[in-house]
Residue, then its C-alpha position, 0 to 999 in steps of 0.5 A: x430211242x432206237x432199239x438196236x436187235x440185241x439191246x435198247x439204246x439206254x442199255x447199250x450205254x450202261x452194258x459192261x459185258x459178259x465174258x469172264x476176266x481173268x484173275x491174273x489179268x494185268x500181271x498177264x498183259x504187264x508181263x507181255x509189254x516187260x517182253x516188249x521192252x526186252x525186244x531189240x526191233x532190229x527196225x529196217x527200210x526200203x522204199x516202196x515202188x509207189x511214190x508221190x510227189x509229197x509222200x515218201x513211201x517205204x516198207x517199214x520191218x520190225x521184230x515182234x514177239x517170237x522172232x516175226x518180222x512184221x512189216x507195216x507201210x510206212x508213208x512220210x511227208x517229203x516237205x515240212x519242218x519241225x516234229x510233225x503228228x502221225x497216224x496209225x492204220x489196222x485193218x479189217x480180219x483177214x485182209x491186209x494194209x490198205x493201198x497206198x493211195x488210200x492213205x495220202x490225205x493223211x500225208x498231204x496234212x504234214x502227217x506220217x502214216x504206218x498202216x500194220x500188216x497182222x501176221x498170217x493174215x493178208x499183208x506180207x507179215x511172218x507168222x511164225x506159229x508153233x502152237x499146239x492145238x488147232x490152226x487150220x481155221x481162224x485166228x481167234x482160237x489158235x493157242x487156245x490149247x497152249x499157254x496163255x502166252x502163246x494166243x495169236x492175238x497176244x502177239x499182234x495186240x503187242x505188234x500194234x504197240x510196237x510200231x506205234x513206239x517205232x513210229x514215235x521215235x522216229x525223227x520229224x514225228x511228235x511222239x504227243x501227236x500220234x493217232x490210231x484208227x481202224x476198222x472191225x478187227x482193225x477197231x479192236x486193234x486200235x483199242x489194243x494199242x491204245x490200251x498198250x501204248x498209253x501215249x496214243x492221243x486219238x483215237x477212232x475205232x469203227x465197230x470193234x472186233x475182238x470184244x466180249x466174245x461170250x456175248x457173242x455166243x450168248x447172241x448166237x452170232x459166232x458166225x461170219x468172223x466168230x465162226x471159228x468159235x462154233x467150229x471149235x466147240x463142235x470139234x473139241x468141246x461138244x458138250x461144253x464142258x470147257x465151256x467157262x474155262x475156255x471164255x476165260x482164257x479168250x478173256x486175256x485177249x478181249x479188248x473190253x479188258x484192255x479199255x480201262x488202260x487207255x488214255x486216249x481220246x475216243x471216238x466210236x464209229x458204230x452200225x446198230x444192225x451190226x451181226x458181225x460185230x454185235x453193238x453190245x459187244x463194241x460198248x462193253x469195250x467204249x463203257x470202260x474207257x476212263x477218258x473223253x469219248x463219244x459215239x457216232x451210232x448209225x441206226x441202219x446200218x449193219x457191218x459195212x461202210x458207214x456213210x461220211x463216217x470216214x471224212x469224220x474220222x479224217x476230220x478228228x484226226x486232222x486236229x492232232 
């Protein structure tokens, strides 16, 4: 078998992770969607100065955690009856949703489409902040120094929950034929809302971000997306003293932890070059999906486009 440059193949496939787990895990994450449910979204819309023929383009707003409006675009079909399947979109660290056009395949098939803008980073989503500790690099560590509560991303993983329970209800969709999709913080997205919003059906990560961030350092990869992980130790923990409490507390945001929650079906997109997103890390995450899933692993391909990796993704969905 092909031999990836962290692990063989057959190890990938047993691979459980490294990072610690909090004791306190579930109550943790079953606290935070019990604050969820408290929200009122205050949902709005306005329509977008994109418009097709076939696709009602509008700027969707919510409320989430900490009083942020967060945005999504929020695409619909102008033609079709009866409730309809829709699909939703996460994008990569520090971008933003995709352009509009980008996402028109899905609407030609009668789907809805909202595609998340992450708070603070490239769309047009509020971040309110008010952390204590560092945050003049990365996202990763912000609130790392505060309550566990106050992570960044505990926030945006909640904020891909509630768009999808948004979406769901709204008129026209099929709340049983909702789909998610992304790529690299993006693919961690996805499994987070999976995780969060059980009623997900497919679900298609492509080399997730966000997954056993302790392997990552035992790789000597926290590099590219994980540098801030570097600058922080060398900032604020140069011994590592910290260092088991602070992989500890990352663990009440690393998806791998989250994985056991989903009930989706799964289909993994994954480069065995991958440096950014080591493969270890991405199966430490999938091995703990309870339910249906595969893989699609590319042997040569490294964090970059996986060829006709999107018509295949296209391809599951299309069968919501």
């Amino acid at each position: 078998m092909p031999r990836t440059f962290d692990m063989p193949r057959e190890e990938l496939a047993t691979y459980q992770g490294t990072n610690p787990r909090p004791e306190d895990f579930d109550v943790y994450w079953d606290g935070a969607l019990a604050e969820l449910d408290t929200l009122d979204p205050g949902v709005t819309t306005e329509p977008a100065a994109f418009q097709t023929p076939f696709a009602e383009c509008s700027h969707l707003w919510f409320t989430g955690t900490g009083g942020a409006r967060v945005h999504a675009k929020l695409l619909r079909p102008r033609a079709g009856a009866g409730p309809r399947p829709a699909v939703l979109m996460f994008h990569g660290y520090n971008a933003g949703s995709p352009d509009w056009s980008e996402m028109l395949g899905h609407v030609a098939l009668g789907h809805t489409v909202a595609a998340l803008d992450c708070r603070g980073q490239g769309g047009r989503s509020q971040d309110v902040g008010g952390v204590t500790g560092w945050t003049f690099q990365g996202h990763i560590v912000r609130g790392l120094e505060d309550a566990p509560d106050n992570l960044y991303f505990r926030h945006v993983y909640l904020d891909t929950a509630l768009p999808a329970r948004i979406v769901m209800g709204l008129d026209g969709v099929d709340p049983d034929r909702v789909g998610a999709t992304g790529i690299s913080q993006g693919g961690g997205l996805t499994l987070a809302c999976a995780a969060l919003e059980p009623r997900i059906k497919p679900a298609a990560p492509v080399y997730p971000f966000l997954s056993d961030f302790q392997r990552v350092w035992d790789l000597d990869l926290a590099v590219d997306a994980y540098e801030e992980l570097t600058e922080w130790f060398r900032r604020f923990d140069p011994l590592h003293e910290r260092e088991k409490d602070v992989f500890t507390r990352l663990g009440y945001v690393d998806v791998q932890h989250l994985a056991p929650r989903i009930r989706a079906e799964v289909l993994l997109g994954t480069a065995l070059g991958d440096t950014e997103c080591p493969p270890s890390t991405q199966f430490a995450a999938f091995n703990k999906i309870p339910g249906p899933k595969r893989v699609i692993a590319y042997p040569d391909h490294k964090h970059e486009l996986l060829p006709l990796h999107s018509d295949t993704i296209y391809t599951f969905l299309s069968a919501l």
